[in-house]
C-alpha positions as CSV (number, residue, x, y, z in Angstrom):
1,X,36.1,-38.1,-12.4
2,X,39.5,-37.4,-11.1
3,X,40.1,-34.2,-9.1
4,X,42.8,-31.7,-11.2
5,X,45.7,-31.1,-9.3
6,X,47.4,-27.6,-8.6
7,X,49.3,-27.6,-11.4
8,X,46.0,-28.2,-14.2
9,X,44.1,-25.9,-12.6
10,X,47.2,-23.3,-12.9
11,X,47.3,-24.0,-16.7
12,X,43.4,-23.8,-17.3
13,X,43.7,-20.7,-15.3
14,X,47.0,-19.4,-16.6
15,X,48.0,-18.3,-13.0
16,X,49.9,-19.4,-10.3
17,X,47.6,-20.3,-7.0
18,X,48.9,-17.9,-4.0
19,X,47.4,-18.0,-0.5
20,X,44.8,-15.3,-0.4
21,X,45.4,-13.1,2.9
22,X,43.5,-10.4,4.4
23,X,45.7,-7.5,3.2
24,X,44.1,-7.1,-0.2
25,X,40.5,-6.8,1.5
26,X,42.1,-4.3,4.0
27,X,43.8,-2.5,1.1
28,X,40.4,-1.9,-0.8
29,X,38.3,-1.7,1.9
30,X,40.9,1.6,2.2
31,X,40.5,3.2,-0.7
32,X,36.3,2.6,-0.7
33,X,36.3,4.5,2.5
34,X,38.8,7.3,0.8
35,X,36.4,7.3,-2.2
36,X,33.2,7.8,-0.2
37,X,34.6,10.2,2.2
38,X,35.5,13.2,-0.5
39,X,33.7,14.5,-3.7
40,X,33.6,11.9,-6.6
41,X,33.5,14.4,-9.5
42,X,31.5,13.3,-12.8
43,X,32.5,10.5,-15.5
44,X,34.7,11.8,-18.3
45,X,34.9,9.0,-19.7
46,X,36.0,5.2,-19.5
47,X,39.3,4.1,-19.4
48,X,39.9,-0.1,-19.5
49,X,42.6,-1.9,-17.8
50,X,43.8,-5.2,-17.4
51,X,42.9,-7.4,-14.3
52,X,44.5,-10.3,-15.8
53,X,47.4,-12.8,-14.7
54,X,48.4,-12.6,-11.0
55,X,47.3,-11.3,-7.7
56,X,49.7,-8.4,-8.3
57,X,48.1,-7.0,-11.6
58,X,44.4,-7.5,-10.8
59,X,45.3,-5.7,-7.5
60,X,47.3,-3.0,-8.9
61,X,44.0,-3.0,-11.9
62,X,41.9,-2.2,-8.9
63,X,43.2,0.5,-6.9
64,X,43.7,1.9,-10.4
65,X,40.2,2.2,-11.0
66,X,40.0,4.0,-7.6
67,X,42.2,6.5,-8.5
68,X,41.0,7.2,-12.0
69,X,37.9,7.3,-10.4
70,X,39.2,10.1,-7.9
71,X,40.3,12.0,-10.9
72,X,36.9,11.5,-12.6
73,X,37.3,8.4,-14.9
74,X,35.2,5.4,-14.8
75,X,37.3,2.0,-15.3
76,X,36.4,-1.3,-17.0
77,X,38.3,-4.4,-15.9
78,X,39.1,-6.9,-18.5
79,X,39.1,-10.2,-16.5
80,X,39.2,-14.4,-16.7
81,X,37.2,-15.6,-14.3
82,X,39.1,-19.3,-14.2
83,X,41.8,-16.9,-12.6
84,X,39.9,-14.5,-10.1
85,X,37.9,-18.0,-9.0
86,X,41.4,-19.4,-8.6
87,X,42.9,-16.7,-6.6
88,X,40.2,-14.9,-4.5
89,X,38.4,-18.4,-2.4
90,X,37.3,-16.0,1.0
91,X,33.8,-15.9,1.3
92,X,32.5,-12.1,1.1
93,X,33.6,-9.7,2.8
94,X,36.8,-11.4,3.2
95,X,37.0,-12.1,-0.9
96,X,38.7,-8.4,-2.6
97,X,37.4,-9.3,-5.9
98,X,33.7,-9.6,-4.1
99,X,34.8,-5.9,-2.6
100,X,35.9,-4.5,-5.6
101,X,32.5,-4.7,-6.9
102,X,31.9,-1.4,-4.4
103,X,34.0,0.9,-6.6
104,X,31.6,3.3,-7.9
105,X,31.1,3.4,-11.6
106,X,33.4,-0.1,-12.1
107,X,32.6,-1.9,-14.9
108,X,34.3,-5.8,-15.1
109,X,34.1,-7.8,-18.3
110,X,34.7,-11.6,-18.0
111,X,36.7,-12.5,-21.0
112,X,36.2,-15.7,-20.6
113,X,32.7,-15.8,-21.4
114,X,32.6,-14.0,-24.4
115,X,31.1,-15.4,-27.5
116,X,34.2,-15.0,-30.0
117,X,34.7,-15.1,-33.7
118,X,36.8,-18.3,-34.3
119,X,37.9,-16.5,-37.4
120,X,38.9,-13.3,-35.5
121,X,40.9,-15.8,-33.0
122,X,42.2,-18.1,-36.3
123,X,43.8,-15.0,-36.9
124,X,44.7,-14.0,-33.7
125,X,47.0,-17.3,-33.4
126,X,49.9,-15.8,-35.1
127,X,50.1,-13.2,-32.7
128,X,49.9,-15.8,-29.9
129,X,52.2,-18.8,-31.5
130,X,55.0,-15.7,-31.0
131,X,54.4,-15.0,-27.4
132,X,53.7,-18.2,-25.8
133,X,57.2,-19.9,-26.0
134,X,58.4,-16.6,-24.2
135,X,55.6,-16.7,-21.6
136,X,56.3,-20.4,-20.8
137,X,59.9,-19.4,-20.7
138,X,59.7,-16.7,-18.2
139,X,56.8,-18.8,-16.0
140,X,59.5,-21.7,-15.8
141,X,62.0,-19.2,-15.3
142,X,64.0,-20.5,-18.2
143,X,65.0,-19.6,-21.8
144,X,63.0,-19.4,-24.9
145,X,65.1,-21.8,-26.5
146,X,64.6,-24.5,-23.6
147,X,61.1,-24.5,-24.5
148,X,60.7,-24.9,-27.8
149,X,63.6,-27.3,-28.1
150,X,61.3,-29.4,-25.9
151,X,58.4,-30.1,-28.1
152,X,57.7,-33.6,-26.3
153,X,58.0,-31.8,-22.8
154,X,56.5,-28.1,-23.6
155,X,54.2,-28.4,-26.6
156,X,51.2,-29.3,-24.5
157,X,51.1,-26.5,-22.9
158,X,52.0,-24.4,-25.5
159,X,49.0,-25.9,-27.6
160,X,47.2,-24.7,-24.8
161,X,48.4,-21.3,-24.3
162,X,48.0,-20.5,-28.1
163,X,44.4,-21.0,-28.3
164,X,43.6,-19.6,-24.9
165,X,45.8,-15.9,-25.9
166,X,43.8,-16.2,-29.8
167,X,40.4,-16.6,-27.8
168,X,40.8,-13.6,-25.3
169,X,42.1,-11.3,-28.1
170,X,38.9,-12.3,-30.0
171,X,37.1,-11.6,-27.0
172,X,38.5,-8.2,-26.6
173,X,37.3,-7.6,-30.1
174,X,34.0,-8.3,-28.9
175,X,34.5,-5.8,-26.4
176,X,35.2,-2.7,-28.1
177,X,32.7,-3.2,-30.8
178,X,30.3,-3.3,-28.5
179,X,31.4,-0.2,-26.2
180,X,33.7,3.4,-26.0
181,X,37.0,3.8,-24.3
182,X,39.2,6.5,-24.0
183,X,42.6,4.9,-23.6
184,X,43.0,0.6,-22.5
185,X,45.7,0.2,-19.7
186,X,47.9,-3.1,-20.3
187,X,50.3,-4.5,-18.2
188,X,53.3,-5.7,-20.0
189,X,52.1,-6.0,-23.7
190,X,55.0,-8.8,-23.5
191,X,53.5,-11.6,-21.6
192,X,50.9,-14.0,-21.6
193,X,47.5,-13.0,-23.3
194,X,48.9,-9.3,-23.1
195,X,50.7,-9.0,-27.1
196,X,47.3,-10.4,-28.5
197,X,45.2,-7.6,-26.3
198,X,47.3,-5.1,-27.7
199,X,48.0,-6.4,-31.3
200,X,43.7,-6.1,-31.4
201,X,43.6,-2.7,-29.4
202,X,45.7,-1.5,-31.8
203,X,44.3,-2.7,-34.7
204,X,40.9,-1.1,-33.3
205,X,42.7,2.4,-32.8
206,X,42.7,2.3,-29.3
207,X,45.1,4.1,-27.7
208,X,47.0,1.8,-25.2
209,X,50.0,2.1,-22.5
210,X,51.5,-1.1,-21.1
211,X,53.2,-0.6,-18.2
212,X,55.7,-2.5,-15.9
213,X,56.9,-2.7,-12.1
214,X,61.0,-1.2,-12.3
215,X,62.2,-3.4,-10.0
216,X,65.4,-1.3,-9.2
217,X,63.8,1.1,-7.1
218,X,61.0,0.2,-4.9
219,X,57.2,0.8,-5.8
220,X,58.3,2.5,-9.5
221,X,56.4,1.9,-12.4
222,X,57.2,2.3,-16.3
223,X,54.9,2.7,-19.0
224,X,55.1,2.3,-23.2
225,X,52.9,3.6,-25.6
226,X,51.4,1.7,-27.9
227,X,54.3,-1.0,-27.5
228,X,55.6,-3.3,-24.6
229,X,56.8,-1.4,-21.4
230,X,60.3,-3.1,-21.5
231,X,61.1,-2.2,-24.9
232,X,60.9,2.2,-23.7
233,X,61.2,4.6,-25.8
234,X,64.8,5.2,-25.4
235,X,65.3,8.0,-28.1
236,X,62.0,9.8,-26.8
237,X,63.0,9.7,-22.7
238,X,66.8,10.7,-24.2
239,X,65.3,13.7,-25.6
240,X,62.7,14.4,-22.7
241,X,66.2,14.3,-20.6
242,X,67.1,17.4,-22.6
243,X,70.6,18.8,-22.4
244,X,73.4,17.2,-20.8
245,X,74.9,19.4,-17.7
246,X,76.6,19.5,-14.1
247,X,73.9,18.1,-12.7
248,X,73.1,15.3,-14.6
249,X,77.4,14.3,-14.7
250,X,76.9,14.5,-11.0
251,X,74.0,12.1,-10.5
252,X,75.6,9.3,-12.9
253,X,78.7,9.5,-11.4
254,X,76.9,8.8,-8.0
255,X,75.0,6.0,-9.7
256,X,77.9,4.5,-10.6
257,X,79.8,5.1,-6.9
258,X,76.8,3.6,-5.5
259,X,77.5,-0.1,-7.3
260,X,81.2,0.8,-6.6
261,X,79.8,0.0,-3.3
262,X,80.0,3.7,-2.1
263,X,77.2,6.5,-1.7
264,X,77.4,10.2,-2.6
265,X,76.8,12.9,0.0
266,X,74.1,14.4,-2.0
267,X,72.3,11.4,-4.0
268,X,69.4,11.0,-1.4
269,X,67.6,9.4,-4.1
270,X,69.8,6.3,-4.8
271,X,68.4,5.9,-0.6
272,X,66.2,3.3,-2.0
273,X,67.7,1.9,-4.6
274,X,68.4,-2.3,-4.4
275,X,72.2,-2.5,-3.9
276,X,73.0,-5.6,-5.8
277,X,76.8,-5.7,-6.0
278,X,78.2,-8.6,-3.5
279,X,81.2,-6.4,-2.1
280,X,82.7,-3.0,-3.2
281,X,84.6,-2.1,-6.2
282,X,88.2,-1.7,-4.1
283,X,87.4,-4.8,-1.6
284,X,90.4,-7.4,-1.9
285,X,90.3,-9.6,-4.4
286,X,89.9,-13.6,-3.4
287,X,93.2,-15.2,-4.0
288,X,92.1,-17.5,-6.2
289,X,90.9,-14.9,-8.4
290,X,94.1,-12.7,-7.9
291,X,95.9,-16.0,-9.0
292,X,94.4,-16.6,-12.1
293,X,94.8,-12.7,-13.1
294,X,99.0,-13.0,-12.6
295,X,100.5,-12.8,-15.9
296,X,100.3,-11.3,-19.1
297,X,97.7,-13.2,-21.0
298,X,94.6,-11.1,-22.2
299,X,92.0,-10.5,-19.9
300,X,87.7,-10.9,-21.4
301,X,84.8,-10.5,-18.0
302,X,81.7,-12.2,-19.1
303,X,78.8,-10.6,-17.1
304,X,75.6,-12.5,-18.3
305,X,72.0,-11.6,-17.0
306,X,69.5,-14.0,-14.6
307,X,67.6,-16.2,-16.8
308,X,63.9,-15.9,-15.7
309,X,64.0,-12.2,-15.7
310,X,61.2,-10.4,-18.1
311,X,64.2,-8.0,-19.5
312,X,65.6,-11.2,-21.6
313,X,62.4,-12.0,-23.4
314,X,62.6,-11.7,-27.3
315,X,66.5,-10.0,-27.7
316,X,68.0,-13.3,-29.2
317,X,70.1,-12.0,-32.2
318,X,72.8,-14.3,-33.7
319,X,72.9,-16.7,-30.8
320,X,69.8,-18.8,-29.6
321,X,70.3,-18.3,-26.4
322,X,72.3,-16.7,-23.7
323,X,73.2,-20.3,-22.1
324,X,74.4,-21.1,-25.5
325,X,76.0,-17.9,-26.1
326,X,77.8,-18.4,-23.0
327,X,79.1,-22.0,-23.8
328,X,80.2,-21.5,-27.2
329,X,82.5,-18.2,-25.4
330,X,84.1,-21.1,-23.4
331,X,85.0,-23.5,-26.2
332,X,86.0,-20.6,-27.4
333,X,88.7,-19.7,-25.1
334,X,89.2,-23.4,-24.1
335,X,90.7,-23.5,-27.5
336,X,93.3,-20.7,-26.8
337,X,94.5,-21.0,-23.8
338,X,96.9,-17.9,-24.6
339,X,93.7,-16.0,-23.5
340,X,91.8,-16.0,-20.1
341,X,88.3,-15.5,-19.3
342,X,86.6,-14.6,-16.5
343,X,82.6,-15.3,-15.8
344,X,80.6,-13.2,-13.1
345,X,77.1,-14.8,-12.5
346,X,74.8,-12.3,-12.3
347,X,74.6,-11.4,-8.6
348,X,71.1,-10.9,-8.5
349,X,70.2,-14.5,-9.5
350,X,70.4,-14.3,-5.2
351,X,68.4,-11.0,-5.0
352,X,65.4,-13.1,-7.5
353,X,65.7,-15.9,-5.2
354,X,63.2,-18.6,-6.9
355,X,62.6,-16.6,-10.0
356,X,66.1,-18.0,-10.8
357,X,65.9,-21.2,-11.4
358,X,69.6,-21.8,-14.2
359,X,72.7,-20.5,-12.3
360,X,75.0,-19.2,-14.9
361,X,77.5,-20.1,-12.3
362,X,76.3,-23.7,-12.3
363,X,76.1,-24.1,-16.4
364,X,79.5,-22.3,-16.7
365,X,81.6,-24.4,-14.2
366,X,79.7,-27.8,-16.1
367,X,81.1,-26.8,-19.2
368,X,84.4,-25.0,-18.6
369,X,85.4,-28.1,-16.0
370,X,89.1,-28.8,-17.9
371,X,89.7,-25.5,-18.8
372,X,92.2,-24.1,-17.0
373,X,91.9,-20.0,-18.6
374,X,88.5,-19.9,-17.3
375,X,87.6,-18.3,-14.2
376,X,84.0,-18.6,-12.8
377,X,82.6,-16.4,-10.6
378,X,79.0,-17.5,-9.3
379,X,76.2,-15.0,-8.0
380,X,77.3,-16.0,-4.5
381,X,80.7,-14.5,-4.9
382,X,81.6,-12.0,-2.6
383,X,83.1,-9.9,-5.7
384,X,82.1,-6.4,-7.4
385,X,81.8,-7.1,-11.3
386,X,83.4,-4.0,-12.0
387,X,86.7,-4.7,-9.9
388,X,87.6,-6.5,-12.6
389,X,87.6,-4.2,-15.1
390,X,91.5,-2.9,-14.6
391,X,92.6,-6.1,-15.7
392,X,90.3,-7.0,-18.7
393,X,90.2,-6.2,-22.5
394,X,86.9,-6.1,-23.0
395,X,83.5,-7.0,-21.2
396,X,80.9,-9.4,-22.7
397,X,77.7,-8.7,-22.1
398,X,74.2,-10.5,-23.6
399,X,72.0,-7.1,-22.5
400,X,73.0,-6.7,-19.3
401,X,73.4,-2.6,-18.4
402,X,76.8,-4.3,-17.6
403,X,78.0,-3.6,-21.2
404,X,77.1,0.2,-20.8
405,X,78.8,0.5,-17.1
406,X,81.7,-1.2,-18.5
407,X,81.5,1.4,-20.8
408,X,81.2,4.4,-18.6
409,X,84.5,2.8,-16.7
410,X,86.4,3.2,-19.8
411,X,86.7,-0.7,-21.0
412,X,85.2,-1.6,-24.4
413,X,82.3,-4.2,-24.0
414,X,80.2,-6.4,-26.7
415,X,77.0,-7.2,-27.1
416,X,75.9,-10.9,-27.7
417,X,72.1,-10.1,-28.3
418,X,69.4,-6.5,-28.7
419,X,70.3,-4.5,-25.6
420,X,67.8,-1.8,-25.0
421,X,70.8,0.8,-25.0
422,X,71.4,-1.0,-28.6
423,X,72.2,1.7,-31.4
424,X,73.2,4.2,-29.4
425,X,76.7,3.3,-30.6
426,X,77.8,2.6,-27.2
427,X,78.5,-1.3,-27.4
428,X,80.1,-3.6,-30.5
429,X,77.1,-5.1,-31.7
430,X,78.7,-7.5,-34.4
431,X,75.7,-8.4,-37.1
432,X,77.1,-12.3,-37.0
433,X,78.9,-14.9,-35.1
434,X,81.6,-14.7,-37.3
435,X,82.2,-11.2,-37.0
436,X,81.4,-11.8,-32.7
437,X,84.4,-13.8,-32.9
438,X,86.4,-11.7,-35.1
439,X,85.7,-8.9,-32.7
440,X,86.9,-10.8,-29.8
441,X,90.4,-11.5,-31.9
442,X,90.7,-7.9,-32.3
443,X,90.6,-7.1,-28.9
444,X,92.9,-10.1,-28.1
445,X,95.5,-9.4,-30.8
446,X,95.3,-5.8,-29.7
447,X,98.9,-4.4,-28.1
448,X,96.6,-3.0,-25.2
449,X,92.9,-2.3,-24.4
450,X,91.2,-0.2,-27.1
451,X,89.5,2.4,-24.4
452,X,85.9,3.7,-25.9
453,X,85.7,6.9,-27.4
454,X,84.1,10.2,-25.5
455,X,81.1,10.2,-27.5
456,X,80.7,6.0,-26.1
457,X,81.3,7.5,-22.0
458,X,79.1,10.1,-22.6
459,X,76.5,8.3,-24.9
460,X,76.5,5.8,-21.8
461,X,76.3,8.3,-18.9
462,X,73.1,9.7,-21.0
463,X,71.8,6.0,-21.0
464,X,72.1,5.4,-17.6
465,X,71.1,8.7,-16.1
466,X,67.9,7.9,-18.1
467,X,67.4,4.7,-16.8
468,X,68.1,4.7,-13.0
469,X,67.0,8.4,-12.5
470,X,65.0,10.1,-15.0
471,X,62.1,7.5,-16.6
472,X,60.4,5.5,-13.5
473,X,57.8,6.8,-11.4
474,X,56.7,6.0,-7.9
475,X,54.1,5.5,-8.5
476,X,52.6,1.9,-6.6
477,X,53.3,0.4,-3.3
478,X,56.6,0.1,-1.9
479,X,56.7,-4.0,-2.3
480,X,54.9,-3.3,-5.9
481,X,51.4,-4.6,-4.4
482,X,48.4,-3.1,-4.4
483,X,48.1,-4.2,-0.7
484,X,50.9,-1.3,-0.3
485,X,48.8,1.5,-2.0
486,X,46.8,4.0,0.4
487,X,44.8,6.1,-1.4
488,X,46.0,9.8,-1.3
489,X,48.8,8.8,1.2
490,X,51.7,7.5,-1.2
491,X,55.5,8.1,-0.2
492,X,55.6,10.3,-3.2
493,X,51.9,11.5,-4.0
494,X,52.4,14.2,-6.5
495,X,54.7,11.9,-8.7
496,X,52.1,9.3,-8.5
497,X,49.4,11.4,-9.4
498,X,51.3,12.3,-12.2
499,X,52.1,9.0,-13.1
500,X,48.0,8.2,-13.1
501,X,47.5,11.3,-15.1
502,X,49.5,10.5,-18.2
503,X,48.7,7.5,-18.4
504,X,44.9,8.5,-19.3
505,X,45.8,11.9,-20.8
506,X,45.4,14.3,-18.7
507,X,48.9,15.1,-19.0
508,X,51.0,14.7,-21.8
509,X,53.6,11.8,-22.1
510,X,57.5,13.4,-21.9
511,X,59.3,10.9,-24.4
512,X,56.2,11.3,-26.8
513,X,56.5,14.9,-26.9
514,X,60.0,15.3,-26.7
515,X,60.1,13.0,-30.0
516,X,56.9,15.0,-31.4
517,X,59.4,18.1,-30.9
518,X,62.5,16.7,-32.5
C-alpha cells in the first residue's frame, strides 16, 4: 500500500505537522516540579478542556490543567489521538504528551475512539456543514467564498471535515452522559470541531467559555461565554467599563497617538503593544500619493482587513466576500472618474507573514489596472492609514477597527460587512448594496465631509478603550505558547490568576455581571 503523504495525514488528523522540540517537555517538566514542590489542595471538582487542533492549544490545555489543579480542580482533556500521534513522535521522556500523563488528578479522553450515536452525529452535521467551509477558509488562509465556490477543488475535504466535526460532537455526547463537569473550556467555539463541541455542551447544559489568544498584545487571552471568543460580549465589557472619565479619554487618546506613530509619557501599557502602522501619521507623503491627492475631486480610503485572519470568519452581510466587496468598489469608481479612491492593504498582511496568503494590494492593483482615480497602497507601503484621512470623505471599511479609528479622527466611515463594534451606531451599516452605493453618492455629492456626530467619537473612544485596554488578560506566555508559561512566575501573575479563576468560577465574569446589573 502506498505511504500517505504529509498533506493526508494532515487531513485525517485535522492538524498541521510541526517539528516537535524540546521546549514543550522542558515547559511541563516545569510546572510538574512546581506542582510537586507545594501543597496540592483537594479536588473540587472537574473542569474539561480542549486539547484539540494544534501544538499551541493542546499545550496551552495542559499547563491549564496545572494550574487548575494548583487552585484545586481536576482537568479532563478532550483529545484526537490521529493528532497528538501526529504531533508528539519523541520517544518518552522526550514526548510532552507522554509527560503530561504526570499531572496529578488528569483525566484525557480520546475522542476518537468513542463509540458514537450515528444519529446523534446525523444530527450533529448541520452544525458542522456551517463551520467547515470557514475552517477550510482560515487553514488555507483564504475566504469563505473561495472555498465553497470550488466544489471540484474543496469539497473533498469538506466531505471530510463534516463527518469528522458530527462524529467528535457525538462523541462528546458520549462523554458527558457518562461523567460530571463543572464548567468545559473551549478554545475558539469558531473553528474546526469546536462549534459542534459547544452546540452539544450547550445543548447538555454545560456551562462553557471559549477562549482566544489577542494577538495585539503579547501573551493576552480573551474568553466568551457560552458563544465564540471573537464574537465578545461587547454590550456586557461596555458596561463592565462603567462610566466614561479623564482617565479613560486619556488612555484612548494615547491608543490612538501610539498608531499615529507616537507614544504617551504615561501609557506604559501600550509598551508591548504590536506597532503595526508602516510610518507615522505626519511622515511625508510619497509623491506619487501626494500626486494623485492634487485637485478637487472627492476623496474615499479603502482600509480592508488580512484575509486568513480568524476575526473575518462568518461577518459576510450583503457582499460575499471582502475580495468581492473590494472589486465591485473599483468598478465602482472606475465608472466615475469625477471621484478618487484610495486602497491601503492592510499592513499587517507583513506582521502575519504566511498566514496571509491574498494581498489585497495584489487583487486590487489586478483589477483597478486602467483606472486612473484609483490609488493602491500595498501592506509594504511605507504609509500611516490614517494620514490620509485630511483628504478623504469617508473611510471604507469591511470590519476592520479601521472604520471606528476613522471614526474617532472625525471622518465618517462605512461598513461593508458585521463589525464587532456593529450597532453601536458608530459606522453606516447600509442593510443592502443598493443602499451601500447610495451611501457612497451621498458622501460624494456632499458640499464637504459630513464629520460624525459626538455621540459617534465618543461611542468609538468607548469601543476602543474596551478593546485595546480594558477586555484581554495576560494571561499565557509571552509568544502565546505553552512553552512560555512558568508556573507561578508569569510577567503578570495576579492578572493571570484571575484570568484562570473566572474562567472556572471562582470569580465572577465582569461583562456577565455588568449585563446581569443593567
Amino acid at each position: 500500500m502506498a505511504r500517505a503523504t504529509r498533506a493526508e495525514w494532515e487531513l485525517r488528523a485535522g492538524c498541521k505537522v510541526t517539528g516537535e522540540t524540546g521546549f514543550a517537555v522542558q515547559a511541563v517538566r516545569g510546572w510538574l516540579r512546581s506542582l510537586n514542590s507545594e501543597y496540592v489542595p483537594p479536588v473540587r471538582g472537574r473542569i474539561l478542556i480542549t486539547a484539540l487542533r494544534n501544538r499551541t492549544w493542546i499545550e496551552w490545555a495542559g499547563y491549564c490543567a496545572c494550574v487548575l489543579r494548583r487552585q484545586g480542580w481536576a482537568a479532563t482533556l478532550l483529545y484526537r489521538g490521529t493528532q497528538t500521534r501526529v504531533l508528539y513522535r519523541a520517544p518518552d521522556p522526550l514526548n510532552f504528551w507522554a509527560r503530561l500523563s504526570e499531572v496529578p488528578d488528569l483525566q484525557r479522553v480520546d475522542l476518537d475512539t468513542i463509540e458514537v450515536d450515528e444519529e446523534a452525529a446525523t444530527r450533529l452535521l448541520v452544525v458542522a456543514r456551517s463551520a467547515a467551509p470557514a475552517t477550510l477558509a482560515y487553514d488555507l488562509h483564504v475566504e469563505e467564498t473561495d472555498i465553497v465556490g470550488n466544489p471540484e477543488r474543496h469539497g473533498a475535504a469538506l466531505a471530510v471535515a463534516e463527518q469528522t466535526y458530527a462524529h467528535l460532537g457525538a462523541a462528546l455526547g458520549v462523554v458527558l452522559r457518562g461523567q460530571s463537569f463543572t464548567r468545559f473550556l473551549c478554545y475558539s467555539g469558531l473553528i474546526a470541531e469546536s462549534p459542534t463541541l459547544l452546540a452539544v455542551a450547550r445543548e447538555h447544559g454545560l456551562t462553557t467559555v471559549c477562549l482566544e489568544n489577542w494577538g495585539w498584545r503579547p501573551g493576552h487571552m480573551i474568553y466568551n461565554l457560552n458563544a465564540p471568543a471573537l464574537e465578545y460580549n461587547v454590550a456586557g465589557w461596555l458596561r463592565a467599563a462603567g462610566e466614561w472619565d479623564a482617565t479613560k479619554e486619556r488612555e484612548v487618546n494615547a491608543y490612538l497617538k501610539f498608531l499615529d506613530g507616537g507614544k504617551a509619557t504615561d501609557a506604559a501599557w501600550l509598551d508591548n503593544f504590536y506597532r503595526i502602522q508602516r510610518d507615522k501619521v505626519d511622515a511625508a507623503l510619497p509623491v506619487t500619493l501626494r500626486e494623485f491627492l492634487r485637485g478637487g475631486e472627492p476623496v474615499f480610503v479603502l482600509a480592508p482587513n488580512v484575509i486568513g485572519d480568524s476575526s473575518l470568519l462568518r461577518r459576510e452581510t450583503i457582499f460575499p466576500g471582502q475580495q468581492a466587496w473590494m472589486l465591485k468598489l473599483i468598478q465602482w469608481f472606475a465608472e466615475r472618474p469625477n471621484l478618487k479612491l484610495v486602497i491601503r492593504a492592510h499592513p499587517a498582511e507583513l506582521w502575519m507573514g504566511a498566514k496571509c496568503s491574498i494581498h489585497m494590494g495584489d487583487v486590487a492593483r489586478a483589477a483597478a489596472s486602467g483606472a486612473g482615480n484609483v490609488h493602491v497602497l500595498g501592506s509594504e507601503d511605507d504609509v500611516n492609514t490614517f494620514s490620509l484621512v485630511p483628504y478623504a470623505r469617508a473611510g471604507l471599511a469591511w470590519v476592520s477597527s479601521a472604520g471606528v479609528e476613522f471614526v474617532v479622527r472625525g471622518l465618517p466611515a462605512i461598513a461593508a460587512a458585521a463589525p464587532k463594534y456593529g450597532g453601536l451606531g458608530i459606522v453606516e451599516e447600509p442593510p443592502t448594496v443598493d443602499d451601500y452605493f447610495a451611501s457612497l453618492q451621498r458622501h460624494a455629492s456632499a458640499a464637504g465631509v459630513e464629520r460624525p456626530k459626538p455621540e459617534q467619537i465618543f461611542q468609538g473612544k468607548r469601543y476602543l478603550h474596551m478593546v485595546f485596554k480594558g477586555f484581554s488578560f495576560e494571561a499565557t506566555g509571552r509568544n502565546f505558547l505553552g512553552t512560555g508559561c512558568v508556573m507561578g512566575a508569569m510577567p503578570n501573575q495576579p492578572e493571570h490568576d484571575r484570568f484562570y479563576r473566572i474562567l472556572v468560577g471562582d470569580e465572577p465574569m465582569p461583562d456577565v455581571v455588568a449585563e446581569a446589573d443593567a
